[in-house]
N, C-alpha and C positions, 0 to 999 in steps of 0.2 A: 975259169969254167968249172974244176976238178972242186974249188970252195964251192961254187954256188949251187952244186951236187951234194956235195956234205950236209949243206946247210938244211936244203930240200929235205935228203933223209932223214936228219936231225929231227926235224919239223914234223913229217911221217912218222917216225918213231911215237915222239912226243905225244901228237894228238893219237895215236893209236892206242897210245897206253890209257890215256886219259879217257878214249870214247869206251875203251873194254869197262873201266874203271865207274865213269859216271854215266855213260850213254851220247850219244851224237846229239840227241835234244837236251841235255844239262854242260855239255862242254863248248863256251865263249872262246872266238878267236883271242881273246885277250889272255885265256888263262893260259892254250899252245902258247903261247910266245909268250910270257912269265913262266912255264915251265920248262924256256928254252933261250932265258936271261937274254929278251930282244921284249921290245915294244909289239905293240899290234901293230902300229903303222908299219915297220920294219916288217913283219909275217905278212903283209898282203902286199910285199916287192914279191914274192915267193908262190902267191898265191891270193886267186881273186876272192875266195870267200870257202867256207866251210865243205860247204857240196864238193867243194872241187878237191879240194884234201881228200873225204870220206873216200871220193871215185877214186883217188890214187892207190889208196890202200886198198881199195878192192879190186883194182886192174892187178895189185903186185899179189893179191893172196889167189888170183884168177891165173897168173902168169907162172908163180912156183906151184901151183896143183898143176897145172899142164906140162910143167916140164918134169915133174916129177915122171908122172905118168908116162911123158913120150919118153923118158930115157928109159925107164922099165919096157916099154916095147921095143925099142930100139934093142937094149941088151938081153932081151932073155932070150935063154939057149934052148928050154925045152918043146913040146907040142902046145898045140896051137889051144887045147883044151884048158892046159896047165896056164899058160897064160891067162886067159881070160880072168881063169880064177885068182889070177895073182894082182892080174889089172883091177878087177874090183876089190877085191881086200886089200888091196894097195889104196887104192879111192874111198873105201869106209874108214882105212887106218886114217887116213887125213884127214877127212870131216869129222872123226870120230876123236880127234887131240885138239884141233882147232875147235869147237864146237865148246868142248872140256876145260878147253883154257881160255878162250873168249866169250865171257860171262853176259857180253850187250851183242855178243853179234848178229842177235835175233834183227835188231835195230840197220847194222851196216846192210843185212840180206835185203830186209824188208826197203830199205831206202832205193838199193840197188835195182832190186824188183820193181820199185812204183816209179824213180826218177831216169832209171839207167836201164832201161830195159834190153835194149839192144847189146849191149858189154854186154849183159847176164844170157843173151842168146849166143850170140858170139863165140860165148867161151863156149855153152853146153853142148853147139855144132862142134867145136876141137875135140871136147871129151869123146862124142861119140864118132868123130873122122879117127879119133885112134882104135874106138873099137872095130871101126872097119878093115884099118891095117891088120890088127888079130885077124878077124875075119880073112884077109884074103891069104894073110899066112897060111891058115887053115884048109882054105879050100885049093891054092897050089901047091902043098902037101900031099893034098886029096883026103885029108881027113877030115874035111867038112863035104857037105855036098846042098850049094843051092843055088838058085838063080841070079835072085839080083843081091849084090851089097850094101847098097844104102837102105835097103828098106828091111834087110834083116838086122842092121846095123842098129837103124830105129830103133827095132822092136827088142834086141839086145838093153839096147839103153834104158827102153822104157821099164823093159823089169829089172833092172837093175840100180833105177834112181832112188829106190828107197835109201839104198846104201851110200848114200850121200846128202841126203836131204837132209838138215836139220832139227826135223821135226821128230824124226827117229832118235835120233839120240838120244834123246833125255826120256825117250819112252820104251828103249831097249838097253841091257848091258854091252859092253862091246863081246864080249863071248858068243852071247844071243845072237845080236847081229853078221857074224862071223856064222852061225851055223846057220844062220839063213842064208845067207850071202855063198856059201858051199853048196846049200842045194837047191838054189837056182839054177846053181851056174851047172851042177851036174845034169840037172834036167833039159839046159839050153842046150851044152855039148851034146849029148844026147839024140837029141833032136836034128839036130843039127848031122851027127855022123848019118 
């Protein structure tokens, strides 16, 4: 079972490198598994076909941003304010290196978005159930003050989806976006106290 886990990642690796490299529309299951000294027949015991690779690497780049994130709120020590801010520039700093370092991932987003919509909602409810955690840190503190949580949650999220969106990147420095991303976040505290 522990091989056929290896192999799997092996495989994910592979075609990850290859779809950064060529794109998801120019990379043949045949050339994954030539760049992974196995046959194609051998790569679809592993896997039914391309799509379903692409989904894996985007559940696992879905699953280390969320845990990234939930550990940052799980372990920070300070006010509820400072988090927030730490939570979003913790979330720009990751779309902002991914983004940098994956030359096709316009292709993985865009596939994700039109085939797999549901995973891509999924996760963006997680992102923002952690910002509600902030949130209620905040407000049993008492250094927030509002009524409902999820709907401020939302409206957190929604100003602050720039700082993750893809599209931004390549049209901002990461500095730039960093001193956006500061005073959002001082305008939502704010508001918010």
């Amino acid at each position: 079972m522990g091989k056929k886990k290896d192999i799997k990642k092996q495989l994910l690796d592979a075609a990850n490198a290859r779809f950064n490299h060529y794109g998801y529309n120019k990379t043949t299951m045949a050339e994954i598994a030539n760049d992974c000294d196995m046959t194609a027949g051998n790569l679809y015991r592993y896997f039914q076909n391309k799509e379903e690779i692409i989904t894996q690497i985007a559940v696992q780049c879905m699953q280390l941003r969320e845990e990234t994130l939930r550990k940052l709120v799980e372990n920070h020590k300070s006010d509820a304010s400072n988090l927030l801010l730490s939570f979003v520039l913790k979330n720009l700093e990751y779309s902002f290196n991914e983004f940098s370092q994956q030359k096709k991932i316009y292709e993985l987003i865009e596939f994700i978005t039109q085939r797999q919509r549901k995973l891509l909602d999924q996760h963006l409810k997680k992102i923002q159930s952690l910002i509600s955690l902030i949130l209620k840190k905040g407000r049993e503190s008492k250094e927030f003050k509002f009524d409902d949580t999820e709907v401020v949650a939302e409206a957190v999220f929604n100003a602050t989806t720039k700082f993750m969106a893809p599209h931004f990147m390549v049209l901002y420095s990461h500095e730039e976006l960093q001193r956006m991303a500061r005073n959002v976040i001082r305008l939502v505290a704010e508001g918010l106290r």
